[in-house]
N, C-alpha and C positions, 0 to 999 in steps of 0.2 A: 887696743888690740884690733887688728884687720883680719878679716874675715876673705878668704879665699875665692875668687869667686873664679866658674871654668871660663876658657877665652872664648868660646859658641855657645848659644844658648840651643838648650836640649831639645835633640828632633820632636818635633809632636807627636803622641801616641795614638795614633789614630790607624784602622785598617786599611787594605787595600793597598794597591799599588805606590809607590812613589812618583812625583808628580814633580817637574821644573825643578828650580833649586834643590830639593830634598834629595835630589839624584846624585850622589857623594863618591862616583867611581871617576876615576880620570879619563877611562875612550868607554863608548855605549858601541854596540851594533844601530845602524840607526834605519829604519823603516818610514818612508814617505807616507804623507796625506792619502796616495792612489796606491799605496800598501807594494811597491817599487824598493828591492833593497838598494839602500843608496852607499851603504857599505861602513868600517870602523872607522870614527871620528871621536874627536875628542869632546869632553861632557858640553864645552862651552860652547863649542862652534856649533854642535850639535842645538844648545837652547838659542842661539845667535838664530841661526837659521829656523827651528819651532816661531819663534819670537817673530820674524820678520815675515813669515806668513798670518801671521796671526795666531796660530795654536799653540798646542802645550806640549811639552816632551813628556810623554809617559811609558815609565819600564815594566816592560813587559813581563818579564822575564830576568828577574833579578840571580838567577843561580847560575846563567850562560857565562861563560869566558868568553869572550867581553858579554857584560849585559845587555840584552836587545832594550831597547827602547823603539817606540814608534811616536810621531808628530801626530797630533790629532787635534781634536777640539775635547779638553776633558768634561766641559759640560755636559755634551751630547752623548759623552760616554758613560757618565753615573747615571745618564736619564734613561739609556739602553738598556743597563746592567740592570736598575730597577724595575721596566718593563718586562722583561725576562722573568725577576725573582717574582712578580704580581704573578705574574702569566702560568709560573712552575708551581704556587701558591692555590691560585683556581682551581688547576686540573687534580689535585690531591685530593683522594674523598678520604676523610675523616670515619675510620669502621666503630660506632657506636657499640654498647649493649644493651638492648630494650629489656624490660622484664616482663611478663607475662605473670600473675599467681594463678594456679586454680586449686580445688579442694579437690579430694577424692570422690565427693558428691554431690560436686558440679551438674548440674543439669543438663538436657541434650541442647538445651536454647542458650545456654552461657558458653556451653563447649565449641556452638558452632559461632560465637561472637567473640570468642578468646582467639579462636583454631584462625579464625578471618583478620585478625588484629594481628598474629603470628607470621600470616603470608604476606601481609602488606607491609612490614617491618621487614623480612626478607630480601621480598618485591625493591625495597629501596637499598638494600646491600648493606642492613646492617645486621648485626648478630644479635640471637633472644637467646637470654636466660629464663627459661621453664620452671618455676621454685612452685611446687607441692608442698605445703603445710597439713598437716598430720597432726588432729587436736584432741586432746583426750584418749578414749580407748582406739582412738581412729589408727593409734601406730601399730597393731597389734596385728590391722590387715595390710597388708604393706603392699600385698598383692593388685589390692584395687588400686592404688597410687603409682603401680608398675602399669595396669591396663590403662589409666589412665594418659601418661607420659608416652606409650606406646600408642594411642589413639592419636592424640595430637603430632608425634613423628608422621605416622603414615601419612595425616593429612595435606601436611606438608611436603611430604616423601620427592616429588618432584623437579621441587624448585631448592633443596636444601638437605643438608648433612649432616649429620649429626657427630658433631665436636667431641662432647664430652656426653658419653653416656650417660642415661638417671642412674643415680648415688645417694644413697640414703646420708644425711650430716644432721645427726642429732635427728629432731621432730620434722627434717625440714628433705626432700627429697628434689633433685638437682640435674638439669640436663641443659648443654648448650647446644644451638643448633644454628648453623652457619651456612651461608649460601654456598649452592653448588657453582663447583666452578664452570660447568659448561654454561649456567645459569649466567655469570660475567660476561662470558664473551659474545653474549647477544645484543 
């Protein structure tokens, strides 16, 4: 029993543009070295001439009637593309969420080392979660853990916005606060 096999062995699956051979239309639009259009030729004569400069015919533009293709050197072109994605990669800032805890009788000396911990976490452009815990009969005053919440926004009040207002969730009371945007554009 013989087994079938197809008469081309299957393009490789790989991304990105197609590149020399893998280029499977019969005329390309074709673009020189100094980016000159040199006009519709045929897929060969087009790699003939890539070839005899030394570069590679890469398509550009696979969906155009005829497909553009352009000559280049495709080394220097994966080495550009990746400088690019490094470079687009860098300038992204990643917005965190810090946590902050306090009690409802927190002290003036913790409030003013939390309240400082809160502006510097800002300071750097990312977001604080505020979580008030409420232990024992402490939930009953709910009020001290709103003055509280409400002390720490104002200190802040400046440089930052308040997201999600404080929300009582079970024992546990809840506020996010986010940098102002005039804050960014400085």
């Amino acid at each position: 029993m013989t087994i079938a096999r197809p008469p081309f062995p299957a393009a490789p699956n790989r991304e990105g543009p197609r590149v020399n051979e893998e280029i499977r239309v019969p005329q390309v639009r074709v673009i020189d070295a100094a980016g000159e259009m040199v006009g519709i030729m045929s897929t060969r004569e087009a790699l003939s001439r890539a070839f005899s400069e030394g570069l590679d015919l890469l398509e550009i533009s696979p969906t155009a009637e005829p497909p553009v293709a352009k000559i280049l050197d495709y080394g220097k072109f994966k080495y550009e593309q990746q400088k690019k994605r490094n470079e687009a990669r860098k300038k992204q800032k990643v917005i965190e969420i810090k946590e902050v805890k306090v009690r409802p009788g927190t002290g003036e000396h913790d409030f003013q080392t939390k309240a400082k911990a809160v502006r510097s976490f800002l300071e750097e452009g990312d977001k604080v979660k505020v979580s008030l815990r409420f232990k024992g009969r402490e939930v009953a005053h709910q009020e001290l853990g709103s003055k509280m919440m409400h002390r720490i926004r104002e200190s802040v009040d400046d440089i930052a916005k308040a997201e999600q207002t404080p929300r009582l969730e079970n024992r546990q009371m809840i506020m996010i606060l986010a940098p102002s945007k005039q804050r960014d554009t400085k």
